[in-house]
N, C-alpha and C positions, 0 to 999 in steps of 0.2 A: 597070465601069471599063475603061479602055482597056490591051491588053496591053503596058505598055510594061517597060523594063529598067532597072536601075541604068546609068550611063554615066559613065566616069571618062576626061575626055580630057586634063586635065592633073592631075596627083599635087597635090592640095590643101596647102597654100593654093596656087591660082596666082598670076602676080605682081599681077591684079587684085586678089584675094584678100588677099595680101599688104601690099599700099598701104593699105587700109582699115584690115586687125591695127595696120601701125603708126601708123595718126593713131589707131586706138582705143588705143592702148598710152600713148601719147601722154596722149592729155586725161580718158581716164575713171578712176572709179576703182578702185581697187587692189581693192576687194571683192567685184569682181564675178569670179563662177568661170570662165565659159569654159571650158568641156567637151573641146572639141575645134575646131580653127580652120576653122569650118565659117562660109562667110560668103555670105548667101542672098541672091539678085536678085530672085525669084518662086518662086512654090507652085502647083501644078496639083492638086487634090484630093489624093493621100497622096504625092505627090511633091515633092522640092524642088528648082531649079533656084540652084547658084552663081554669083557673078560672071563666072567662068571657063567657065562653058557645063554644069558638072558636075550632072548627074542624082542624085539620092539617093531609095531609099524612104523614107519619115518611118513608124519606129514608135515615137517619143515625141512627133508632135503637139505641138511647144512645154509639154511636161510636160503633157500630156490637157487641152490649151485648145482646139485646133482639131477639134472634136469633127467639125465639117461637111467638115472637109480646107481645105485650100486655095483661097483665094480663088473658094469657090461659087458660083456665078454669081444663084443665088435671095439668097443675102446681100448679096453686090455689090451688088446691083440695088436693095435695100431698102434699104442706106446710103446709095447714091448720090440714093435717089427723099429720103428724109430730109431729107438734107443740102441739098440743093435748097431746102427748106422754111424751115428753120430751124437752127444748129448747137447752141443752150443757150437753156432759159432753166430758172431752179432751179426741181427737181420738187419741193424744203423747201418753199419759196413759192409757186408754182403748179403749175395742171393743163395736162397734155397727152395727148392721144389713148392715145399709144404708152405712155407710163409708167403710165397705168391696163389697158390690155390687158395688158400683160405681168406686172403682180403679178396680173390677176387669171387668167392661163393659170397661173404659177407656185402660186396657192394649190389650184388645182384640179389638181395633177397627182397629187397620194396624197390621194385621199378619205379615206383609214384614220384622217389629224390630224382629223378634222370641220372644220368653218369656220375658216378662218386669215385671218392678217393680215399684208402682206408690205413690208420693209423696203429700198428698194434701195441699193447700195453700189456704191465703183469695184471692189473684190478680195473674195478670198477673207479675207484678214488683218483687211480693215473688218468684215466679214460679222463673223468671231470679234469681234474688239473689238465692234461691235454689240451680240453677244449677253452678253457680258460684263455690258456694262450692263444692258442688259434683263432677263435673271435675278437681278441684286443689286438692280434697282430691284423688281421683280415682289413677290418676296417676302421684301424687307428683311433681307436677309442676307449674309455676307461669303463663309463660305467655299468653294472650288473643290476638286473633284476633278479630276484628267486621269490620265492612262495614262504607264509608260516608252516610250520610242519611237516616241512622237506627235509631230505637225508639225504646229503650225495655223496660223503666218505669222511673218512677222518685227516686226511693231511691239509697242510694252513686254506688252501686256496678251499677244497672242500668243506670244510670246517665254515669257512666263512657265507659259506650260500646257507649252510645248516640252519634249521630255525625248527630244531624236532627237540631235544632236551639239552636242558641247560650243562648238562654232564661235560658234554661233548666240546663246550667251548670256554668251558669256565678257565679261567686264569691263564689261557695261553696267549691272551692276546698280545701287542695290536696284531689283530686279524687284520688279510688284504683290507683297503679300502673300495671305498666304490661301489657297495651292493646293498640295495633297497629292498627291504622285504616285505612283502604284501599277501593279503588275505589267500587262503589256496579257494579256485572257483567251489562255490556248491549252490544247489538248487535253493538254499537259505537267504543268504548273502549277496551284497549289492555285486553287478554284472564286472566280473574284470574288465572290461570297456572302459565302463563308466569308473572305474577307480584309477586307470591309467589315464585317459583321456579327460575325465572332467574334475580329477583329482593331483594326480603327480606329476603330471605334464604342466600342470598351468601354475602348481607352486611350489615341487620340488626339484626336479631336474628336468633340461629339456629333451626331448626324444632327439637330438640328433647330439645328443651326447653319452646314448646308450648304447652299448656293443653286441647284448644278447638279453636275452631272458632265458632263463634254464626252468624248465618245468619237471616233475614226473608225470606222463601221461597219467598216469594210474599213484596216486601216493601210496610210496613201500612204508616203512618205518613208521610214518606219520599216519596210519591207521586202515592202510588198504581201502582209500576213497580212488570213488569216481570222479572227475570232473564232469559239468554238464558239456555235451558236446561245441554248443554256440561257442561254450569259452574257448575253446583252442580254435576254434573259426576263428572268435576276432581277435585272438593270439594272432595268428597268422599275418590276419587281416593289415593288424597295426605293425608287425614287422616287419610289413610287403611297402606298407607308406611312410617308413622312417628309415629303411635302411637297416633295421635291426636284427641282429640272427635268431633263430629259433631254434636253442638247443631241448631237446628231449632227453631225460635222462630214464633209459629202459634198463639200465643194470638190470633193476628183478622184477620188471613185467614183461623184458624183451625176448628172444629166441624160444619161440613158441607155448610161455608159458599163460597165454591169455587162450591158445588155441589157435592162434595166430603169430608170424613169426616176430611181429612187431605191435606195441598196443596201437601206436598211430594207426593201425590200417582200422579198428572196431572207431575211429572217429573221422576217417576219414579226411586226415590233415598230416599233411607233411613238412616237418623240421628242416631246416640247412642241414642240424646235426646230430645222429642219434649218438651218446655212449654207449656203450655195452659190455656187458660182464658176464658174472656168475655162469648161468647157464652154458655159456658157449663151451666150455671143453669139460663138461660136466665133471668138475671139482680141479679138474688142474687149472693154475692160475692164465688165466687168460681174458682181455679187454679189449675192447678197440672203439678210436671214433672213425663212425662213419658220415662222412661229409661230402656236400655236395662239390663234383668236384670243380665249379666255377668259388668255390668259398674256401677248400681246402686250398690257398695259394699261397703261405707261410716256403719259404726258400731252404734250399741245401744247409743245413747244419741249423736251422731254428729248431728244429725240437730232434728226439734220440730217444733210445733206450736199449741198454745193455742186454737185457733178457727179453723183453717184450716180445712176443713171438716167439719164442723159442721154439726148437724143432719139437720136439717132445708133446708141448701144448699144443702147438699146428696140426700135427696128428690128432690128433686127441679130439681137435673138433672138428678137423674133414669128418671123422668118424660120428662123432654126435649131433651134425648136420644132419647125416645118411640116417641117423635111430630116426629124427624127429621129423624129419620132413612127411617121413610114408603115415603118418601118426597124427598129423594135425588135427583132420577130421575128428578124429576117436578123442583126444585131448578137450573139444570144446564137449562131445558128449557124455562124455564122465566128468566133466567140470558141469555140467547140467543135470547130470544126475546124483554129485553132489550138492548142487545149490538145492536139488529140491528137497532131499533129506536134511539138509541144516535146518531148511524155512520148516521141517516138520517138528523136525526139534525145538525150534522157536515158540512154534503155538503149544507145545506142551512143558515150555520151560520158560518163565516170563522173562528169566531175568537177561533173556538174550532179546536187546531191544532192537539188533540189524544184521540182516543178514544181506550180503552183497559182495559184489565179484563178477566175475567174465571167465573162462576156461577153467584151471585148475592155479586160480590167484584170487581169494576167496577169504573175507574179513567177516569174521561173527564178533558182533559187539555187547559188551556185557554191561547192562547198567539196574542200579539199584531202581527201586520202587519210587523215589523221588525226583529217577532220571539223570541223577547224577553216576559217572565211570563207577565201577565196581572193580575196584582197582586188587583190593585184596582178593576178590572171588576168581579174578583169572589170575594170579596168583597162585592161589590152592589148588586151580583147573590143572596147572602146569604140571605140578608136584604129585597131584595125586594120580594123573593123565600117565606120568611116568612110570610112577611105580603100577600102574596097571597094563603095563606096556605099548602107550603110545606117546609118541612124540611128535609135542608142539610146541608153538613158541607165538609170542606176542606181538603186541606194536601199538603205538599208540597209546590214548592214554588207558583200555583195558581192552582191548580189542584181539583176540586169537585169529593171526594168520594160517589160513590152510595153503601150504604151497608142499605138496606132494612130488614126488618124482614123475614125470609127464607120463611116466610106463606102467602107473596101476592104472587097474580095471575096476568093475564093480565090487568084485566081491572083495579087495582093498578100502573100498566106500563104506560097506557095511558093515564089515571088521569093526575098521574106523570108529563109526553112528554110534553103532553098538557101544564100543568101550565110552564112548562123550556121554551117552547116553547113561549110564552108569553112571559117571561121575557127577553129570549134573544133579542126579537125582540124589546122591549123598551130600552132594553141596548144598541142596539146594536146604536140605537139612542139617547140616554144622550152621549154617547160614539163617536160620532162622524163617526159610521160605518154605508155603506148605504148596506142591504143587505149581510149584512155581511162581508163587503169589506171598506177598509179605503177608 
């Protein structure tokens, strides 16, 4: 990558900046978050340029979709050669080139599932709804597990596995029925085993009335945690002796962004079903489930989708397969030469109580002196992160997710440090921390 700098030449929004907020203020709606009045004209690999001329590092990659960075020039080019071709015709109803190459790159990336079968969609949130069906249809059964603090999209069937904020499910209900939600594993907390097996099997449902469990290998939304490895063992374990499917949902740890193409391969355990999203056609809309293919056995017209696969997105991620494959390697090593620059910042800034992650999927957690979230201070990280030209974005209940484009290198890392570094250090005093110490 090319050494370039954050560059802030007018204080954001400028008034180009500005004009746009207010017709967006104007006609859209009221639901949409807006993080920060960040308003882009173009993307240069892990860079974002605003209407105003302003320079930004990108380490949230439109929440880990733009895995390639910024308008790739190998992407570009594969859309643009597409597009030229054809822009739709449905992959429900017919065959095309690109929409068979790309499930069949997709079912070959974890040999560990054996032979799959692959499903494509516009999102991550269809990916889940997909598998929704497909699990209840597979082996005629209703009910679901999920986790606290899970996020697997916003439409009803999504929604109802949700258990990350109250936002997201407040008054739409009745949500599906049928899904139990249980503790997410941590090295804290009693064994998932032992809370399915000597807890919800013997007094709330029985396991041969269960149709899957949906995990995230890696929790996104819900705070960029680890589970301990044992737990997706006896995940496994208990869905190999009941019959039950083991859905993984990688939307935003899956397609290289652990360093690996998949998180399952860093535990060593393999799902019936992975979803996947974001990353795969870095930023054009594209998801798929990937299922094994003795499980994928739902029949001619059970499920569909008009766009899903579209020629355009099919391109788009032959092409961001081919960036990220030759890369994986370098991906877990600048995801390590990130994590050690965070943990330095840690010891020099208290109020960062964890640092933790695998590749370039990397949670810094912020809590006060009593150990309590530090909710406001990442917060003011974000805002003041912005206006010094870097872009980040949260999770959980104070937690800053780093998910960078898979394509920066060092000197993007210490760019990076640098500006964090700055900002803690003004926070640390707005905040009433000296040195990082109340």
């Amino acid at each position: 990558m090319s050494n370039l700098y954050p560059e802030i030449k007018v204080a954001p929004p400028g008034p180009k900046g500005q004009a746009i907020i207010d017709l967006d203020k104007r006609y859209t709606s009221p639901s949409y978050i807006k993080e920060y009045p960040l308003v882009v004209e173009r993307g240069e690999g892990p860079w974002v340029i605003d209407v105003d001329g302003n320079r930004y590092l990108d380490f949230m990659a439109g929440i880990a979709v733009n895995s390639t960075g910024h308008a790739h020039p190998a992407v570009v080019k594969a859309i643009k050669d597409a597009a030229d071709k054809f822009l739709h015709i449905c992959g429900t109803d017919f065959y095309y080139d690109s929409f068979s190459k790309i499930c069949e790159r997709l079912g070959n990336l974890v040999p560990g599932m054996g032979p799959k079968k692959v499903f494509l969609t516009n999102s991550g949130t269809e990916a889940i709804e997909g598998a929704l069906k497909l699990v209840r249809w597979h082996t005629k059964r209703q009910n679901i597990i999920a986790f606290k603090g899970a996020f697997h999209g916003r439409t009803y069937g999504a929604i109802s596995l949700n258990s990350s904020k109250v936002a997201q499910r407040a008054f739409f209900g009745p949500l599906i029925g049928g899904v139990t939600h249980i503790a997410y594993p941590s090295e804290k907390g009693p064994s998932v085993a032992d809370v399915l097996e000597k807890d919800l099997f013997v007094s709330h449902v029985s396991p041969k009335e269960i149709a899957a469990i949906f995990i995230e290998p890696i929790l996104g939304e819900g705070g960029y945690q680890l589970p301990p490895a044992q737990a997706l063992r006896d995940l496994r374990r208990i869905c190999d002796a009941h019959g039950i499917m083991l859905v993984f949902d990688e939307v935003q740890c899956g397609i290289g962004r652990t360093g690996r193409w998949f998180a399952a391969e860093h535990f060593n355990v393999m799902p019936d079903i992975i979803c996947s999203a974001k990353g795969i056609a870095s930023g054009m809309p594209l998801g798929a489930i990937i299922a094994k293919e003795s499980v994928m056995t739902w029949t001619r017209g059970s499920h569909g989708s008009t766009y899903g696969g579209n020629p355009l997105c099919c391109a788009a991620a032959l092409a961001t397969l081919d960036v990220i494959e030759p890369i994986l390697p370098q991906i877990g090593e600048v995801g390590a030469y990130m994590l050690k620059g965070l943990t330095a910042l840690q010891k020099k800034h208290a109020v960062i109580g964890d640092v933790r992650g695998v590749g370039l999927m990397i949670g810094v957690e912020f809590l006060l002196p009593n150990g309590e979230p530090a909710a406001d201070y990442v917060g003011a990280l974000e805002q003041l992160a912005f206006r010094k030209g870097l872009l980040l974005l949260s999770c959980g209940k104070s937690t800053v997710r780093i998910a960078p484009p898979l394509i920066i290198g060092k000197h993007e890392v210490d760019v990076g440090l640098g500006v964090l570094d700055v900002c803690l250090t003004e926070l640390d005093g707005q905040f009433g921390l000296k040195n990082g110490k109340a």
